[in-house]
C-alpha positions in Angstrom: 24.6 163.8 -106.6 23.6 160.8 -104.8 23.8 157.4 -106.1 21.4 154.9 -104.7 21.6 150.9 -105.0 19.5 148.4 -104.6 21.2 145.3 -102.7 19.2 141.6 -102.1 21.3 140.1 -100.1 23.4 141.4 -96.2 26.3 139.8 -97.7 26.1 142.1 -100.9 25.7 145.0 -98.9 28.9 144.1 -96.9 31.0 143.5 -99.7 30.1 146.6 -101.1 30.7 148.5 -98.0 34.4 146.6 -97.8 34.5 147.7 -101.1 34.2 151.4 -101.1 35.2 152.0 -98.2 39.0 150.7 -98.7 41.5 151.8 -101.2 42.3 149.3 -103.8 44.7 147.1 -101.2 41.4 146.3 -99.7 43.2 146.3 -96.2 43.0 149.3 -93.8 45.9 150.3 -91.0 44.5 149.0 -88.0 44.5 151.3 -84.8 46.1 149.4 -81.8 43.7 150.4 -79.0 45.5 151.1 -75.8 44.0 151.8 -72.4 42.7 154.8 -71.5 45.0 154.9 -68.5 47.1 153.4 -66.3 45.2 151.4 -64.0 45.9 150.6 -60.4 47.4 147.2 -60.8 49.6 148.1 -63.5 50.8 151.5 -61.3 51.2 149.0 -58.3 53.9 146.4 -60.1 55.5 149.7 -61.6 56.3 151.1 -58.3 57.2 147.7 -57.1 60.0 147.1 -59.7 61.1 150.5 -58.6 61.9 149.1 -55.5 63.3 146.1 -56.5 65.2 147.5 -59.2 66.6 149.9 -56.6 67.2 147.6 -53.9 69.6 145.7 -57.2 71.2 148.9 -58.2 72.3 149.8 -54.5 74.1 146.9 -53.7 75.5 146.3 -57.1 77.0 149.8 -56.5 78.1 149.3 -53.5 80.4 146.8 -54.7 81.5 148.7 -57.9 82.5 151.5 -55.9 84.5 149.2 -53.0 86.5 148.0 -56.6 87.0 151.5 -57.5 88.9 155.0 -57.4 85.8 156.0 -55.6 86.1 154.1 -52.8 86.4 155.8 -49.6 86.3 159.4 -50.7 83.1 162.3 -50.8 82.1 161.0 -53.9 81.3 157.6 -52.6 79.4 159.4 -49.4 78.0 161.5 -52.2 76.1 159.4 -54.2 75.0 156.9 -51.5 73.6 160.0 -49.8 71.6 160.5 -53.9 70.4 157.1 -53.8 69.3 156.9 -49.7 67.0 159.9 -50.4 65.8 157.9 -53.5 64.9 155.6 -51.7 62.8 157.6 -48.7 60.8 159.7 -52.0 60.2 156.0 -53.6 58.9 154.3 -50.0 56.9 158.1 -49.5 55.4 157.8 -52.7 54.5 154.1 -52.1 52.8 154.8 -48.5 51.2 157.9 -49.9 50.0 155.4 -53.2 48.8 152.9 -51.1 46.3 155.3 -49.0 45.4 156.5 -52.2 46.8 159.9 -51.8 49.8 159.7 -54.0 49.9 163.5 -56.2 51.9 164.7 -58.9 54.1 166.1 -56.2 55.5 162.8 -54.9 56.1 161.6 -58.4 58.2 164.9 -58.9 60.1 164.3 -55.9 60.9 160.5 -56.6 62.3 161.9 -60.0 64.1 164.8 -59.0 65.9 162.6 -56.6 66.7 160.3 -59.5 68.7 163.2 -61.5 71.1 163.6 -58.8 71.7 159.6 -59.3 71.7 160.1 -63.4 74.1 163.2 -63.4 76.7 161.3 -61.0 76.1 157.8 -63.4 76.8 159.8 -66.7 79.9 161.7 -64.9 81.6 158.5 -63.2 82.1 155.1 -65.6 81.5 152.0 -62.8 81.1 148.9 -64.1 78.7 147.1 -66.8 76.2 145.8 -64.5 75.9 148.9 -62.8 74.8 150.8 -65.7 72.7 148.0 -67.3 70.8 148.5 -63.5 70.3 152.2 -64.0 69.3 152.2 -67.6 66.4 149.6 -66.3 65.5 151.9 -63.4 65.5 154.9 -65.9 63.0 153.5 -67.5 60.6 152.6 -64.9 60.9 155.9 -63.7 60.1 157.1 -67.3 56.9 155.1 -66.8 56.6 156.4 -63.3 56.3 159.7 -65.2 54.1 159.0 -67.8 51.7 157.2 -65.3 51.2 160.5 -63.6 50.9 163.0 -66.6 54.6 164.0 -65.6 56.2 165.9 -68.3 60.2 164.9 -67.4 63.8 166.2 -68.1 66.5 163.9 -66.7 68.7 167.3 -67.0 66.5 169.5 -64.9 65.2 169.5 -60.8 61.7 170.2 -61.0 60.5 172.8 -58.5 57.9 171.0 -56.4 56.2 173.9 -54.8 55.0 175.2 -58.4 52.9 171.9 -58.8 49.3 171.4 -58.0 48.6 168.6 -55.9 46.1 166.7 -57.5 45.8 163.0 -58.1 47.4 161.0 -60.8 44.2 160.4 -62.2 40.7 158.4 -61.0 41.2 155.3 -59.8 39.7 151.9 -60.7 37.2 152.1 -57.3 36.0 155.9 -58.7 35.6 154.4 -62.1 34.1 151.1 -61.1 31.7 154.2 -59.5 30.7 156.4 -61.9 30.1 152.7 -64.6 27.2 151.6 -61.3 25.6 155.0 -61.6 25.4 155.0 -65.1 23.4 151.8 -64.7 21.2 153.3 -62.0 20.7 156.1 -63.9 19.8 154.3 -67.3 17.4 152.2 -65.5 15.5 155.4 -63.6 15.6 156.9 -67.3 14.1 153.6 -69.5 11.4 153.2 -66.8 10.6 157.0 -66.8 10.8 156.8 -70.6 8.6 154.2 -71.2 5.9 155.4 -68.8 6.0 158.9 -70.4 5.9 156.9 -74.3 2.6 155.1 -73.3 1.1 158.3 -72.1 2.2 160.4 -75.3 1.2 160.3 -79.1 4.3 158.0 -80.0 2.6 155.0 -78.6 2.4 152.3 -80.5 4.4 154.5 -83.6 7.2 154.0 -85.6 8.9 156.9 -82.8 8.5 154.8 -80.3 10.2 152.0 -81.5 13.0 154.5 -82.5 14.1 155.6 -79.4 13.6 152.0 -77.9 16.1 151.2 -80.1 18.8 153.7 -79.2 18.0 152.9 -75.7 18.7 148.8 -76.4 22.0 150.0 -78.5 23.1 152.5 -75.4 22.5 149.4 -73.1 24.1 146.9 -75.2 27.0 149.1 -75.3 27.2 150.3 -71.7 27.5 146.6 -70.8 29.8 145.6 -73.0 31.8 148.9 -71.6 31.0 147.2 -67.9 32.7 144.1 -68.9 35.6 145.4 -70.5 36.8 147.3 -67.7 36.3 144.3 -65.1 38.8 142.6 -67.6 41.2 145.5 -67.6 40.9 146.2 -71.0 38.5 149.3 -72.0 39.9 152.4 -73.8 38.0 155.2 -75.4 36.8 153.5 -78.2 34.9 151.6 -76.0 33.4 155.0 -74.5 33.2 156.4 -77.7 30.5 154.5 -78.5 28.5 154.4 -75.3 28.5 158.0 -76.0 27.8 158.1 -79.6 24.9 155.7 -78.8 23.5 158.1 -76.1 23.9 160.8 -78.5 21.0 159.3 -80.6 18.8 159.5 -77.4 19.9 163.0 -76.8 18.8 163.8 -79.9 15.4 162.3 -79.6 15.0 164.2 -76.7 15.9 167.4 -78.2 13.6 167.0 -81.1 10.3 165.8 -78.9 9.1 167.1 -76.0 8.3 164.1 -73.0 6.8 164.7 -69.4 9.8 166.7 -67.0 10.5 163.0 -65.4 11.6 162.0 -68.4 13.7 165.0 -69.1 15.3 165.3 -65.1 16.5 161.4 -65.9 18.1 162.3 -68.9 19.9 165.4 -67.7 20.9 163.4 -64.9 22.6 160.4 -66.9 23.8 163.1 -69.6 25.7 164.4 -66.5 26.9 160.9 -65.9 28.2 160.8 -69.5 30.0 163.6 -69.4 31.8 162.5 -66.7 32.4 159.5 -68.2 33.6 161.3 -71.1 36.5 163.6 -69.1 37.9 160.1 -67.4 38.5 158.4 -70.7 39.8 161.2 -72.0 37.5 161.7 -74.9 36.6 165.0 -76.2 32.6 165.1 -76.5 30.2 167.5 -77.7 26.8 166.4 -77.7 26.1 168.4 -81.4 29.0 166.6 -82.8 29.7 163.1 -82.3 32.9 161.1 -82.3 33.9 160.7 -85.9 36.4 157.8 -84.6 33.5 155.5 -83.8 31.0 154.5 -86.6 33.6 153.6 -88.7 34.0 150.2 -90.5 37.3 150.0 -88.2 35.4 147.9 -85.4 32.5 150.0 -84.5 28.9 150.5 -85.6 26.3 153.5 -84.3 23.4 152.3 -86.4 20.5 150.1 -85.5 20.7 146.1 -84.9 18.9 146.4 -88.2 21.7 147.7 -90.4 19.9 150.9 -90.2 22.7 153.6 -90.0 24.6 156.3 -91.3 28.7 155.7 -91.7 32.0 158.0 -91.7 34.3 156.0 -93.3 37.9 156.8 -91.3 40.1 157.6 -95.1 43.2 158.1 -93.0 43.3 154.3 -91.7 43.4 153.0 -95.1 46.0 153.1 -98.0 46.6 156.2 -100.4 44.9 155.2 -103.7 47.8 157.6 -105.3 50.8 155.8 -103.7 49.0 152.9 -104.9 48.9 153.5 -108.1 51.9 155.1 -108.8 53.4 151.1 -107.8 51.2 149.8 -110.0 52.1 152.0 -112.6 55.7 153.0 -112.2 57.2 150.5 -115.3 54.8 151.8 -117.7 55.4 154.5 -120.2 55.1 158.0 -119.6 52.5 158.5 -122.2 50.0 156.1 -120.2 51.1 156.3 -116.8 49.2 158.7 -115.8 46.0 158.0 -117.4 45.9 154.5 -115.7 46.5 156.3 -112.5 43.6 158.6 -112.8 41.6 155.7 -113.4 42.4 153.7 -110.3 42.4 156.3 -108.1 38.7 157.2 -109.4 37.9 153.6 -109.5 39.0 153.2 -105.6 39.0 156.6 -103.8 36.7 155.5 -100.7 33.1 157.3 -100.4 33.3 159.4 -97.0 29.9 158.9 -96.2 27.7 155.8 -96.6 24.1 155.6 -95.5 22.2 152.1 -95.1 18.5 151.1 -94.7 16.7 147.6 -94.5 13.8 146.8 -95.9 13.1 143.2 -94.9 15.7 141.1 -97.4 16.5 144.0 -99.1 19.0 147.0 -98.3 19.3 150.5 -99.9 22.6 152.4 -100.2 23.4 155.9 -100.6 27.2 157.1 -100.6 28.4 160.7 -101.1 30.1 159.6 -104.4 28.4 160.0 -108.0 27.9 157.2 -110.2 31.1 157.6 -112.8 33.2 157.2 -109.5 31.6 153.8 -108.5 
């Protein structure tokens, strides 16, 4: 059963929303959003304090080992010979980074190079500031790896031959790219779209408005994706919704049949998307949108109106068991457990809420029945 209420006011409806949709703390776990990659700069300073952090390593060895029982035997001549061909992988992977041609490879051999260092460090005690130097090198190298999808065992040489050369991932000029043809695309496609509306029977009809407004939320969110990136700071959220938003066109499309203009610019920038979708790492199906984004968490995939259906994202917000077994842990046994069947109806979050405006006036629907609200 589905319970329906009537709202007046916007800021009704949002408390209500805040209301089911959290647990009885009110307060959900925020997801930190991280990048969706590495990005050139920050690549470019970690190979940079590789170097520097090897040029401070080398000669603070150097002068730990003219103090010690090391000093003029093969073990000295061994481990500067370790850190010289560190130092050749490192300034091979920097040339090779700086043409943009840097591969997996040169990552692997930069870190295999660096085990031969770690095996002699953990074998031979030198001196504190020796150490403290490797364990910061370690873990810019750790970084190193993670930058380039490396999965890395300080106790094993990685065979270089078995890797496949391919890049460490699209760079910010590719991305920078593929975000200018999605604009050319979208353009082509709303110019198509609107010629091939005014010829149809949706002109002038509550269709046509529709899909003008998922076109003005794809656009709204496509720029907003634009300007995030020139600041350094998109991740997938970000795409999530550009997609989710293109899904509603898609859709449209599916359901009614426009002039083959229409369709060849959409196919086109649904290519696009895809694409799009592969660099941020996001998993998209068309049929099934991202349940991440149209969340109360930051996100929104209805109209400007308030028009929209929700997935509230349960897992972000607090258990209303654990909840109320604090609440309730000093009362008797007898009652405890009523009183936490009744706060965990009371606040168990609806999964799905669905919203409409009619002028002042909002309706709800949520996927819980009227007892539970």
């Amino acid at each position: 059963m589905i319970n329906k209420i009537r709202i007046i006011t916007i800021w009704i409806a949002a408390f209500a929303i805040a209301l089911i949709g959290l647990p009885v703390t009110a307060l959900s776990q925020q997801t930190v959003q991280r990048p969706y990659r590495i990005n050139d700069k920050q690549l470019e300073r970690i190979i940079r304090r590789i170097e520097q952090r090897t040029n401070t390593f080398s000669r603070h060895l150097d002068n730990a080992l003219d103090r010690s029982r090391l000093d003029g035997t093969d073990r000295e001549d061994e481990i500067n010979a370790y850190v010289e061909d560190f130092e050749k992988t490192t300034n091979y992977l920097r040339d090779r980074f700086n043409n943009r041609q840097s591969v997996v490879t040169d990552v692997q051999m930069v870190l295999n190079s660096s085990v031969r260092i770690n095996q002699f460090m953990r074998n031979n005690t030198l001196n504190r500031t020796v150490q403290n130097d490797w364990t910061l090198l370690r873990r810019d190298l750790a970084q190193l790896a993670r930058a380039y999808n490396v999965a890395w065992n300080w106790n094993k040489i990685y065979n270089p031959d078995l890797a496949l050369r391919i890049p460490y991932g699209i760079n910010d000029r590719q991305v920078d790219s593929l975000l200018r043809r999605i604009d050319t695309r979208a353009e082509s496609f709303k110019r198509s779209l609107d010629r091939a509306l005014d010829e149809s029977k949706f002109d002038g009809t509550q269709r046509e408005d529709e899909i003008n407004r998922f076109v003005s939320v794809f656009n709204d969110n496509t720029k907003r994706l634009r300007e995030r990136f020139d600041d350094r700071n998109s991740v997938a959220a970000d795409v999530e919704k550009v997609l989710n938003s293109a899904a509603s066109i898609n859709n449209f499309m599916l359901r009614h049949s426009l002039n083959t203009s229409t369709q060849y610019d959409w196919s086109l920038l649904r290519t696009e998307m895809e694409e799009l979708a592969r660099v941020y790492n996001v998993s998209w199906n068309w049929h099934t949108p991202s349940p991440n984004v149209g969340t109360f968490a930051g996100s929104y995939t209805g109209d400007a109106l308030l028009t929209g259906t929700f997935r509230i994202n349960i897992s972000r917000s607090d258990d209303p068991r654990v909840v109320a077994q604090k609440i309730t842990y000093r009362m008797t046994q007898k009652n405890r457990q009523r009183v936490e069947d009744l706060i965990v109806n009371r606040f168990a979050p609806a999964e799905v809420i669905a919203l409409e405006r009619h002028g002042r006036d909002f309706s709800m629907e949520t996927d819980r029945t009227p007892n539970q609200i």
